[in-house]
ZAPAZA-57379 format. One record per residue (C-alpha): residue number from 0; x, y, z negated. Coordinates in steps of 0.02 Angstrom, whole numbers, plus 50000, padded with zeros to 5 digits. Layout:
<atoms>
<NUM <X Y Z>>
...
</atoms>
This chain:
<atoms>
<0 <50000 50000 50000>>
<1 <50154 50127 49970>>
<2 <50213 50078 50129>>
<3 <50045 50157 50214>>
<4 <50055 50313 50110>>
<5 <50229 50362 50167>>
<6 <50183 50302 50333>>
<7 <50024 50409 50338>>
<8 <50099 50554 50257>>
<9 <50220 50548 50391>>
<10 <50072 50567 50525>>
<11 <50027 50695 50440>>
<12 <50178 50802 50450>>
<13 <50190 50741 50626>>
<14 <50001 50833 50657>>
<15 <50029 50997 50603>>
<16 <50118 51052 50755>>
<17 <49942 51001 50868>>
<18 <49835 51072 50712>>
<19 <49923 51263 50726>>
<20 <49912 51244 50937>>
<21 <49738 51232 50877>>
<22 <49730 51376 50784>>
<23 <49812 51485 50941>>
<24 <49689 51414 51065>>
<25 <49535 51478 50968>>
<26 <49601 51637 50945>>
<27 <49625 51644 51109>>
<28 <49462 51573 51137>>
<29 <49396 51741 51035>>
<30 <49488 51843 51140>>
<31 <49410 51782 51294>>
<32 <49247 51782 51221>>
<33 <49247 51954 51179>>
<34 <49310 52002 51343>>
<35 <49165 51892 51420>>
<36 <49039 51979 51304>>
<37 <49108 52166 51384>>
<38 <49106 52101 51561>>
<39 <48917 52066 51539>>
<40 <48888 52234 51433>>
<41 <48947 52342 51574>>
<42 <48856 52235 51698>>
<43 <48673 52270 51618>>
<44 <48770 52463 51596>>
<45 <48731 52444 51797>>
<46 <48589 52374 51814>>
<47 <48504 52492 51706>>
<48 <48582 52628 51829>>
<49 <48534 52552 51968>>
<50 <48362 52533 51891>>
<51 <48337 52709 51828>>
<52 <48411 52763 51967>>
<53 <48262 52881 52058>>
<54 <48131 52843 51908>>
<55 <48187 53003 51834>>
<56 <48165 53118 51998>>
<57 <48360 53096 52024>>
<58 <48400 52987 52156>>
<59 <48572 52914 52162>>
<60 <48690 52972 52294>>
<61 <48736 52820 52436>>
<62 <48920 52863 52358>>
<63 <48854 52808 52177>>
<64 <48744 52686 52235>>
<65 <48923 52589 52331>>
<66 <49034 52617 52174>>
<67 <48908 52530 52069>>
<68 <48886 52367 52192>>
<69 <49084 52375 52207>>
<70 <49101 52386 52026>>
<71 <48971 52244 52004>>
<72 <49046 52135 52139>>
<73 <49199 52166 52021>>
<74 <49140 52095 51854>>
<75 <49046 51963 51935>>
<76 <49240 51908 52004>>
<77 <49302 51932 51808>>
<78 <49172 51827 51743>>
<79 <49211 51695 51841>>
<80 <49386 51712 51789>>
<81 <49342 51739 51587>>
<82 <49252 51580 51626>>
<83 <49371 51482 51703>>
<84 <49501 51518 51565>>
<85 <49387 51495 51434>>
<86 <49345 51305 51508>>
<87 <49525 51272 51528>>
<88 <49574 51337 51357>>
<89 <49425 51212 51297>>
<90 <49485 51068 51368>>
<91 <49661 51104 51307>>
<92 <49598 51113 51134>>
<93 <49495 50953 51161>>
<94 <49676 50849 51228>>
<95 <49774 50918 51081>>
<96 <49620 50846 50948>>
<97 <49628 50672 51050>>
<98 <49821 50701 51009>>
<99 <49791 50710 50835>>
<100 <49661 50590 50826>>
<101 <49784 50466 50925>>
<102 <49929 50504 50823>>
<103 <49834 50434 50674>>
<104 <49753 50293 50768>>
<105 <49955 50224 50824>>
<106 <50011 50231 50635>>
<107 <49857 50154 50540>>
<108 <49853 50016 50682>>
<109 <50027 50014 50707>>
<110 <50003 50047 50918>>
<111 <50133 50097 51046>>
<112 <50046 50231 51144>>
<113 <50183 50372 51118>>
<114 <50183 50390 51313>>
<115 <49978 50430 51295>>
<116 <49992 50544 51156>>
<117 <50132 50643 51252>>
<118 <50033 50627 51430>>
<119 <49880 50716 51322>>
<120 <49990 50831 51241>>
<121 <50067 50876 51419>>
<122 <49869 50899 51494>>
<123 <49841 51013 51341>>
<124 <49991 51146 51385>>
<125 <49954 51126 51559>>
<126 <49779 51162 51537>>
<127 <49816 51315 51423>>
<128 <49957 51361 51539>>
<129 <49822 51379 51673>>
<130 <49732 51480 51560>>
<131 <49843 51608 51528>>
<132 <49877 51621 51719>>
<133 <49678 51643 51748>>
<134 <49669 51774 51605>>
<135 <49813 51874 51685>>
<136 <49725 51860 51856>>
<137 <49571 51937 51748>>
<138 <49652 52085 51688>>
<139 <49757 52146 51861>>
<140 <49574 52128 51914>>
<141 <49509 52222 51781>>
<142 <49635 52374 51815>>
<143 <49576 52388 51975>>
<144 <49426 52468 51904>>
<145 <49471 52588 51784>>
<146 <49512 52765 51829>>
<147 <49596 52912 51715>>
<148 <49486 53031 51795>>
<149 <49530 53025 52005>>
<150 <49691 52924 51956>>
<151 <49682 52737 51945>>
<152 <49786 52641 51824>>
<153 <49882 52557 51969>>
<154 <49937 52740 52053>>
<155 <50083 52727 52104>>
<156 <50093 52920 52138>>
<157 <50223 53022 52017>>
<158 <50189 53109 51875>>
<159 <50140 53294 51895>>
<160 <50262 53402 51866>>
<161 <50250 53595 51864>>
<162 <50315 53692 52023>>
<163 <50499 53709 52023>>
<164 <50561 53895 51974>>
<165 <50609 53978 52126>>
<166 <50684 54139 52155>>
<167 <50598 54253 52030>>
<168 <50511 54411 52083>>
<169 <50578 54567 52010>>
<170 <50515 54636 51897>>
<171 <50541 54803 51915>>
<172 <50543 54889 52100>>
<173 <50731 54921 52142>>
<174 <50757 55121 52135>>
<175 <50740 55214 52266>>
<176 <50914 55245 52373>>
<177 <50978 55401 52365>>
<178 <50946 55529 52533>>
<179 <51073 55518 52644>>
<180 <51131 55675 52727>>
</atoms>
């Protein structure tokens, strides 16, 4: 019985690397959700523009009335990618809990599957690899859309700088030359 307590506390030890992956995948997960829970807040933003848009006498220019659909065609695009990330960052934490789940399974029956346990470990990293890829695809998408004023975040214009001194005016008119005779 000793034998199985050292053996199981060894597991154990062996499982909190998996446990505190889990931990970083559902904060992750939280991040994602949020970001999924803005997407569709601006979204009904629009549609309540687009709705309104003429009930209150004021009838939205075709200029508007484009940005909006472009802007909606937008988050539609980053929803799709908050999705996929948030599937793939799912299934990641689902491999690494079949990891842990395994890793006690091969010491209380005494298995061999160490090439398993690493082939689910490798699916998890590759799955939240993918997911960090998809969530960086989500936010160059996202800067497309947001604007400092006229000036997207993306400009690649320079800075404004102020006009470069010149040759100063005078300040005082020169005196008048003296009459030549």
């Amino acid at each position: 019985m000793d034998f199985l307590i050292e053996d199981l506390s060894s597991v154990i030890r062996l499982a909190v690397a998996p446990v505190f992956l889990l931990a970083a995948i559902s904060q992750t997960l939280n991040v994602l959700s949020t970001r999924l829970g803005r997407i569709i807040d601006r979204g009904r933003v629009l549609n309540r523009l687009m709705a309104n848009a003429g009930v209150e006498g004021k009838e939205a220019t075709p200029t508007e009335e484009a940005l909006w659909d472009e802007e909606q065609y937008i988050l539609s695009r980053r929803g799709r990618l908050i999705h996929r990330a948030i599937a793939l960052c799912t299934l990641s934490a689902l491999f690494v809990s079949l990891v842990i789940i395994f890793l006690f399974v091969a010491s209380l029956a005494e298995l061999r599957i160490g090439p398993g346990i690493a082939f689910l470990f490798a699916m998890a990293l590759l799955c939240l690899i993918t997911a960090f890829v998809t969530f960086l695809r989500e936010i160059g998408l996202g800067m497309t859309t947001f604007r400092f004023g006229e000036y997207s975040i993306r400009d690649q214009r320079k800075r404004w700088q102020p006009p470069s001194p010149g040759p100063s005016p005078p300040s005082d008119p020169p005196p008048p030359e003296p009459p030549q005779s």
